[in-house]
C-alpha positions in Angstrom: -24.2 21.7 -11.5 -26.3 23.9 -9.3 -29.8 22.4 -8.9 -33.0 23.2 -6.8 -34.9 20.0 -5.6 -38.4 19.9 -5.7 -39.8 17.4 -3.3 -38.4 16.1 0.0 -40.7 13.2 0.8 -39.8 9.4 1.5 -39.2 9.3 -2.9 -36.2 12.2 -2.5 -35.0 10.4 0.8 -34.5 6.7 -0.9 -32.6 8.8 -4.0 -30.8 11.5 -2.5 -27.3 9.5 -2.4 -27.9 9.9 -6.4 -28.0 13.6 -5.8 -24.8 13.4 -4.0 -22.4 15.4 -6.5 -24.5 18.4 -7.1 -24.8 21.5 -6.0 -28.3 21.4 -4.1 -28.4 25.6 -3.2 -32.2 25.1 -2.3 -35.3 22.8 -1.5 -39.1 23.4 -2.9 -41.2 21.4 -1.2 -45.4 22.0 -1.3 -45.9 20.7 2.5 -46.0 24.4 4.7 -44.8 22.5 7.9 -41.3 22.2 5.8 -40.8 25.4 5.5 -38.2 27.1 7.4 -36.6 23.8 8.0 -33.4 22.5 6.9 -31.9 19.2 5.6 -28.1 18.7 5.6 -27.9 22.2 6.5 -30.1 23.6 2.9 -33.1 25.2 3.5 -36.5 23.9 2.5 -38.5 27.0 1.4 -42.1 27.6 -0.7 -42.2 27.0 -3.9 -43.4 30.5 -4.6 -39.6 31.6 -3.9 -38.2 29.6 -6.6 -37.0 32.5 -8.8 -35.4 34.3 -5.8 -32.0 31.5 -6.8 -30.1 31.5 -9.7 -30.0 27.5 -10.7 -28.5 25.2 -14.0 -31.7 22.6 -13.6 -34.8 21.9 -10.9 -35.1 18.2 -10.4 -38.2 16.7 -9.2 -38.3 14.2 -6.7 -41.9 13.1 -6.3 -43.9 10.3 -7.6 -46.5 13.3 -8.5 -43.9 14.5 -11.3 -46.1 15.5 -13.9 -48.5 17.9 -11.5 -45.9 19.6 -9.6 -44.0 20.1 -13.5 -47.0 21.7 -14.7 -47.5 23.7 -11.4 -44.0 25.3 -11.6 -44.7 25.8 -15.6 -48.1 27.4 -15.1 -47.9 29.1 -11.5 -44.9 30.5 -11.5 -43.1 30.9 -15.2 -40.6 28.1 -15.2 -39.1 27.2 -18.7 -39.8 23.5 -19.4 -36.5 23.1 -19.9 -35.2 23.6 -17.0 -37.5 21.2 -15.7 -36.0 17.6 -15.0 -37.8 14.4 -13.2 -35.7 12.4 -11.3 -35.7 9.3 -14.3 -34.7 12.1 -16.9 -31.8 13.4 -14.6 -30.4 10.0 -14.2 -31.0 9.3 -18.0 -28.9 12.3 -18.5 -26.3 11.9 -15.9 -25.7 7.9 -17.5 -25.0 9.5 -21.3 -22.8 12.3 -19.7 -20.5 9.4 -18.2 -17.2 8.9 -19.7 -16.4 5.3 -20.8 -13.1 5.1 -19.9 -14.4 6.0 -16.0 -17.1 3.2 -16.0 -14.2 0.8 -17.7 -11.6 1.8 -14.4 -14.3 1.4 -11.9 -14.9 -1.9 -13.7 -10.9 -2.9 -13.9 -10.9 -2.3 -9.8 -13.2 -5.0 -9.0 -12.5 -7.8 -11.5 -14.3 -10.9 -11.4 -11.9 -14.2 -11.7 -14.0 -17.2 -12.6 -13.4 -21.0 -13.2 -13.2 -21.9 -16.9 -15.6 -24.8 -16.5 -18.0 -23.4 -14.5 -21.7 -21.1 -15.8 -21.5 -17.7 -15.1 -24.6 -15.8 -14.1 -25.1 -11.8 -13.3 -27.9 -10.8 -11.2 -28.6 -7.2 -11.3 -30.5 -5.9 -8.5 -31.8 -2.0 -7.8 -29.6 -1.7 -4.8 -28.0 -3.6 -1.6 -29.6 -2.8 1.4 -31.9 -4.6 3.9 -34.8 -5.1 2.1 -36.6 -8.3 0.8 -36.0 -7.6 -2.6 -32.3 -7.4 -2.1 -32.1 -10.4 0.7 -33.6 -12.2 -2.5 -30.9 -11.8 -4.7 -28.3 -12.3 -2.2 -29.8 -15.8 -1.5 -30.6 -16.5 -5.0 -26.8 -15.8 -5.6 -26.2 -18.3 -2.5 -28.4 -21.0 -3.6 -26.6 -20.8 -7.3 -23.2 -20.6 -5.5 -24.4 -24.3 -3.6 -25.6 -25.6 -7.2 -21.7 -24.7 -8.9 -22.3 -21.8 -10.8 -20.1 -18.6 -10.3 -22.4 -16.1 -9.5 -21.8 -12.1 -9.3 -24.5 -9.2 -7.5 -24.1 -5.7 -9.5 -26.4 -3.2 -7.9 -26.5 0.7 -8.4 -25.7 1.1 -4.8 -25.3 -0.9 -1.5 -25.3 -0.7 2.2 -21.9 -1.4 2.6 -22.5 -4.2 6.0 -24.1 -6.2 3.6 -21.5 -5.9 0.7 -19.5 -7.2 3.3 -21.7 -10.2 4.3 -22.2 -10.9 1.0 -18.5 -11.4 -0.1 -17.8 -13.2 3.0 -19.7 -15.7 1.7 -18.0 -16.0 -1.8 -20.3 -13.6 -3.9 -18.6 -10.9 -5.8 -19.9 -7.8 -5.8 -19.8 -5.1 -8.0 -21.8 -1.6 -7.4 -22.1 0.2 -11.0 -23.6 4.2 -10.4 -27.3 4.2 -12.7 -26.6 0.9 -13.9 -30.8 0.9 -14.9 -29.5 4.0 -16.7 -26.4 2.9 -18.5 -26.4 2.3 -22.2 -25.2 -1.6 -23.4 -21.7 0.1 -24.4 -21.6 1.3 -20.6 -22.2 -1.9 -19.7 -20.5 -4.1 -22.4 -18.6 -6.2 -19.6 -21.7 -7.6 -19.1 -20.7 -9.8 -22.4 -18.8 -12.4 -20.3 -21.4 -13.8 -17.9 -23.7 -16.7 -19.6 -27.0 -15.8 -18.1 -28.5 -12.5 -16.3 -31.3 -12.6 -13.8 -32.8 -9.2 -13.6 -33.9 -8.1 -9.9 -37.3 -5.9 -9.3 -39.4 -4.3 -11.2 -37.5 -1.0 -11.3 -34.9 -2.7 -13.6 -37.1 -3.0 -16.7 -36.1 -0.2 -18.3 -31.7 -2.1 -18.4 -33.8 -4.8 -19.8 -34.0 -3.7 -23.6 -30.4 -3.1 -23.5 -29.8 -6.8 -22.5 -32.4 -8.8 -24.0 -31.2 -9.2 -27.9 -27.8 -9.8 -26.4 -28.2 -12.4 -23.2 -30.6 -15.0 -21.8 -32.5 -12.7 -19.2 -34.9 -13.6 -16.7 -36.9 -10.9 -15.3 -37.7 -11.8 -11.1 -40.6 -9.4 -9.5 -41.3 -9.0 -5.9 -43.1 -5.6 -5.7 -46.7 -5.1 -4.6 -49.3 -2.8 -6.4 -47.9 0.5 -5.0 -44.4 0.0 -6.7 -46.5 -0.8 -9.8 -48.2 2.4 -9.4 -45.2 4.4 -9.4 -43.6 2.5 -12.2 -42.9 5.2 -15.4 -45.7 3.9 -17.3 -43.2 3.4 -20.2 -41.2 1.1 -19.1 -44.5 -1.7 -18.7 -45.6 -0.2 -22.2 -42.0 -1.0 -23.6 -41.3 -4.4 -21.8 -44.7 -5.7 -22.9 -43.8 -6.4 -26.3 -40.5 -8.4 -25.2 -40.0 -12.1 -25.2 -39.0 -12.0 -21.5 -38.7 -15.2 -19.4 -40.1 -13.3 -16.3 -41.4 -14.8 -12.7 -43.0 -13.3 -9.9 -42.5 -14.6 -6.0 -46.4 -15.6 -5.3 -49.9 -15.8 -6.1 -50.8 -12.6 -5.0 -47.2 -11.0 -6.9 -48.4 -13.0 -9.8 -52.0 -11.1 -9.9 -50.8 -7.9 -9.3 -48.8 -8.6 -12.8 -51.2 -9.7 -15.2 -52.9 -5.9 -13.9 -50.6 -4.4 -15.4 -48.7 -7.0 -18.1 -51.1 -8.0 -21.2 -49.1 -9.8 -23.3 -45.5 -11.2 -20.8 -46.9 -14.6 -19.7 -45.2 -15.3 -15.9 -44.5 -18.5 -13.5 -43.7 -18.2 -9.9 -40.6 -18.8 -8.6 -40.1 -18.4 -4.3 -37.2 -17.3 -3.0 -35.2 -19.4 -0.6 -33.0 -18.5 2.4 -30.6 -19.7 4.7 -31.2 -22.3 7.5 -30.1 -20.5 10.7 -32.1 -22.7 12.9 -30.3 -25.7 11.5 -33.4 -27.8 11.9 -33.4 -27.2 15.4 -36.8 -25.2 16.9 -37.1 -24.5 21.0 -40.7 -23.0 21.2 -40.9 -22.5 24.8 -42.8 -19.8 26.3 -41.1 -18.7 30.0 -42.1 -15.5 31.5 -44.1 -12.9 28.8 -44.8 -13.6 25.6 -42.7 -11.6 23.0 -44.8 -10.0 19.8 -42.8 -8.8 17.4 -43.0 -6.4 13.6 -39.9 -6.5 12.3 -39.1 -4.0 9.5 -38.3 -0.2 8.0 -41.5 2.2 9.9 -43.7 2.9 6.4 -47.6 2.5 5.6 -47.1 0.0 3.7 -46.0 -2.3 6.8 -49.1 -0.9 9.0 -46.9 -1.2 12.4 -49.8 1.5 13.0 -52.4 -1.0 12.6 -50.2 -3.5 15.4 -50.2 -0.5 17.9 -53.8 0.0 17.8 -54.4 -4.2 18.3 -52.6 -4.2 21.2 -54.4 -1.1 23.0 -57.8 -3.8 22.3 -56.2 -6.2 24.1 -57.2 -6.1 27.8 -55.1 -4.7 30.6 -54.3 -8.4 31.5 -53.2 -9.5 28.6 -51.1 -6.7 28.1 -49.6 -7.7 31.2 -48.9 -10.9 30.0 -47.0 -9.2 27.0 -43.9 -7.4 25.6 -44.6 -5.9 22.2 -41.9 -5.2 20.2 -40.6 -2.8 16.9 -37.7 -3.3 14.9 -37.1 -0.9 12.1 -35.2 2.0 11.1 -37.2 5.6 11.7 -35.6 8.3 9.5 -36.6 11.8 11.4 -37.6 12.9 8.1 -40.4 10.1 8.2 -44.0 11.4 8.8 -45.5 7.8 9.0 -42.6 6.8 11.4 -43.1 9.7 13.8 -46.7 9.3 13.9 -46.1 5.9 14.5 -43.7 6.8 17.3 -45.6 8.8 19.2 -48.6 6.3 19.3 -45.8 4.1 20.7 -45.2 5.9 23.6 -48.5 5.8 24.7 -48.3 2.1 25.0 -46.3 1.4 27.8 -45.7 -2.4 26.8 -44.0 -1.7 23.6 -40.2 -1.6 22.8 -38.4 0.2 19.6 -34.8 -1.4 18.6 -34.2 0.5 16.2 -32.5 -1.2 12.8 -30.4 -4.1 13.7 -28.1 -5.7 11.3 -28.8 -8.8 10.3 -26.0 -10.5 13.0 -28.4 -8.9 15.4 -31.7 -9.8 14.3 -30.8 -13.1 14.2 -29.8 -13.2 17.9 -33.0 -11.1 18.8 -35.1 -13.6 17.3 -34.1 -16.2 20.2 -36.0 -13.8 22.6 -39.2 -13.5 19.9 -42.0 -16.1 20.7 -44.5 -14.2 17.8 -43.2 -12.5 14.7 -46.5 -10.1 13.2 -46.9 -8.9 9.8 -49.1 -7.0 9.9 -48.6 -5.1 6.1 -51.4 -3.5 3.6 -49.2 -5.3 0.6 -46.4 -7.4 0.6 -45.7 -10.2 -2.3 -44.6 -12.3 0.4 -42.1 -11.5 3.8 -38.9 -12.7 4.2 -39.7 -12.1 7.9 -42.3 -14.1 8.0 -40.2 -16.7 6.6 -37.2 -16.1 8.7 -40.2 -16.7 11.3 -41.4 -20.1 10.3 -37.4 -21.3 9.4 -36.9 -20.4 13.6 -40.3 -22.3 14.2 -42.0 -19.0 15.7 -45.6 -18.5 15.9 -46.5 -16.5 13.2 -49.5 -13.5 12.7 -50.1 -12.4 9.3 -52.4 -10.1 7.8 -54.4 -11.9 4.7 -52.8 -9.3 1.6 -49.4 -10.8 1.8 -48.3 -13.9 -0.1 -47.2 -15.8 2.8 -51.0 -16.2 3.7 -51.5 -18.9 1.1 -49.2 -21.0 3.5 -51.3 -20.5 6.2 -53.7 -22.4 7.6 -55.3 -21.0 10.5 -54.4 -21.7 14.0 -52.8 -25.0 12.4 -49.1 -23.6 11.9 -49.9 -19.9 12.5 -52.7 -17.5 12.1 -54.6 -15.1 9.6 -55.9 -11.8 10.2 -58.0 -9.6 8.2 -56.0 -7.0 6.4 -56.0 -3.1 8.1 -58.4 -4.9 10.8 -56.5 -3.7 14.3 -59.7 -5.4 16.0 -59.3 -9.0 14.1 -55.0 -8.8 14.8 -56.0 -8.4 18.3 -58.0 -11.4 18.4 -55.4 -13.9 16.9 -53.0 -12.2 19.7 -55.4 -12.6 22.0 -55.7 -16.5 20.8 -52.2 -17.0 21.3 -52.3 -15.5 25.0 -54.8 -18.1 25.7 -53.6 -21.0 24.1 -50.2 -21.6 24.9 -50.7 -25.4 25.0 -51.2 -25.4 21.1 -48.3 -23.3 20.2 -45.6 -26.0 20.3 -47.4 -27.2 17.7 -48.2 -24.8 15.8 -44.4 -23.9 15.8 -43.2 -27.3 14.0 -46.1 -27.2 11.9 -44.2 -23.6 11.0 -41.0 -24.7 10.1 -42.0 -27.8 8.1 -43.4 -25.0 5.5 -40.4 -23.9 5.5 -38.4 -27.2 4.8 -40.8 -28.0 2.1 -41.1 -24.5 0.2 -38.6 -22.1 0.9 -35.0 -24.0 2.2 -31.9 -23.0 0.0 -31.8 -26.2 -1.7 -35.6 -26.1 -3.0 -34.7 -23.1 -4.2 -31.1 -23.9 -5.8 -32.9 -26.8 -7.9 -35.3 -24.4 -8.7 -33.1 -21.9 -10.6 -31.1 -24.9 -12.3 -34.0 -25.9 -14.0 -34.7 -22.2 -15.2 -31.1 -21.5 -16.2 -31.7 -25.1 -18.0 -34.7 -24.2 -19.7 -33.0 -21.1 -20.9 -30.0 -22.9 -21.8 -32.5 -25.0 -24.1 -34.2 -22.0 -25.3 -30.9 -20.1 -26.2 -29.8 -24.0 -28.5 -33.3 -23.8 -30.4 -33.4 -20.0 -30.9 -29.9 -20.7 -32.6 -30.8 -23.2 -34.8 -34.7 -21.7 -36.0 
């Protein structure tokens, strides 16, 4: 199919792989400093040039779907059916999927299970680096540990962690638009005993599981994602008897925002012990800061650039600061971000590391930052207080509520570059309390967030469901 694409943003650059067997013969995009650019070798050109190409459908890749529909259906004469967002194109693209091609793709990565043992599905958006898929890779972990056989199916993956993930014993299985796919596309779903739906985006797969499986729905998106959400899918899921949990306090608030009538518990993730109960806080030489993550607004590395040029000469002397995190050239935030960097002749960028590298990196890391607007919670800053680092954290994530201030790490007011630099400034001048302050850290995670509090965890869910699944049989 020949398409246009309307929209070339970060919402077109985390889809595009979707997008991969069309013909793309053009990009729209409203932003003027686009123009006469190209990527993957297509032009991006005005939106006022749109009828100059013959095309099958326009897709729109833009959180902003329903303006820029009614801009090319007003301004310049489109027929609304031409017109496709990016949820109806993958709707569309699901139904137009032969069976017997889902079946095959199925056949080539059978699962082999013990007879004796449950078997639980957790579906997850995609495989990639993120927390939200980290999550279910340790949740599939801490199940393995418990003796359940345990199975990831995502829509798509980064294939480094596919491979870290079935070096560990997980099968995994990537299904195209698997949010997408009707229950007869997904009927092989009948065999597992219990399915643990991952993120928020999934909702929408849920209606085609729920009168069929024990589901549990597990949320860890922040307000923004809620934002973006197609308003249907909370309208639709509302009115289900969903078993659903949210990863904190401040993920559980966010919810009930936008949830009236799905009552939610909390359930933390866990991950791995890497430290192996072992933590060597000692400070020789300069002291190592640290943001760790993917450059976007969300995670404000803008915000730790501008603490450390408050921090006096000094100090910055004192002081390496560091950033780790992919920058996509097409990312505006990132490049910003990048050229404040080079201003600042104490900071490092690493780039993205894979998760073998981080975790020798973080030997060299005295302070891990994070510094975020929202975040339900942060791996990092648990794989922080697991390694017994000093951690900052800005007040709007979830890991705050573990926090107690300059006890076993330190709080900073959120998008306040003058308050981070203060608690960095703290930690400069107090090395003799930061031994500490580091055991304090990793007891929180011993006692909240270890694999086997979190293992225990999800058996009494699955046990709970189990009980629930015996009564609803017998009402």
């Amino acid at each position: 199919m020949r398409i246009i694409v309307f929209g070339t943003g970060a919402f077109f650059i985390n889809r595009k792989d979707i997008l991969s067997k069309e013909e793309i013969i053009v990009f729209i995009d409203n932003d003027k400093n686009k123009w006469n650019k190209k990527i993957d070798n297509i032009p991006v050109v005005s939106p006022d040039r749109i009828k100059e190409f013959s095309y099958d459908k326009l897709i729109v890749m833009s959180r902003k779907k329903e303006e820029i529909k009614s801009q090319l259906m007003s301004d310049f004469g489109i027929d609304e059916t031409l017109i496709l967002d990016f949820e109806k194109y993958c709707e569309c693209s699901a139904k137009n999927k032969e069976l017997c091609e889902v079946v095959m793709h199925y056949k080539k990565n059978h699962f082999y299970f013990s007879k004796n043992k449950t078997k639980i599905l957790i579906i997850t958006y995609a495989l990639n680096y993120n927390g939200g898929s980290l999550a279910a890779f340790y949740a599939a972990l801490a199940l393995k540990e418990k003796g359940f056989d345990t199975v990831i199916v995502a829509g798509k993956a980064n294939k480094c962690l596919v491979n870290e993930i079935t070096n560990k014993g997980v099968a995994v299985f990537i299904q195209d638009l698997i949010d997408y796919c009707t229950w007869e596309q997904i009927s092989w779903i009948e065999q597992f005993d219990y399915i643990i739906v991952n993120t928020l985006q999934l909702g929408r797969i849920i209606k085609e599981l729920i009168y069929r499986k024990s589901v549990m729905w597990w949320i860890h998106e922040s307000r923004v994602e809620y934002e973006y959400l197609d308003k249907g899918i909370i309208e639709s899921t509302d009115n289900m008897n969903i078993e659903t949990y949210v990863v904190s306090d401040v993920a559980l608030r966010t919810f009930f925002q936008y949830f009236n009538k799905i009552n939610a518990n909390i359930l933390h993730y866990g991950i791995p012990d890497k430290a192996f109960g072992i933590t060597q806080f000692n400070i020789s030489g300069k002291t190592v800061f640290a943001v760790i993550g993917g450059f976007a607004f969300i995670k404000a590395q803008d915000i730790y650039l501008k603490a450390i040029t408050q921090l006096t000469q000094e100090e910055r002397d004192k002081s390496e600061f560091w950033l780790i995190g992919a920058c996509p050239p097409e990312n505006q935030y990132g490049i910003s971000v990048m050229k404040q960097a080079e201003t600042i002749p104490e900071v490092k960028w690493f780039g993205e590391l894979n998760r073998e590298d981080i975790e020798k990196v973080y030997k060299s890391i005295d302070v891990v930052v994070v510094p975020s607007r929202q975040e339900t919670m942060s791996i990092v800053m648990t794989e922080a207080f697991m390694y017994g680092k000093v951690g900052i954290a800005s007040n709007a994530i979830g890991m705050a509520d573990y926090i107690e201030d300059e006890e076993n790490g330190l709080i900073f007011a959120n998008e306040s570059s003058n308050d981070l630099s203060k608690k960095m400034s703290w930690v400069l001048n107090n090395k003799s309390k930061l031994s500490t302050m580091s055991k304090k850290a990793r007891q929180i995670y011993e006692k909240y967030f270890t694999l086997e509090v979190f293992g225990d965890r999800l058996k009494t869910i699955i046990s709970d469901l189990d009980e629930r699944k015996v009564n609803d049989t017998y009402e």
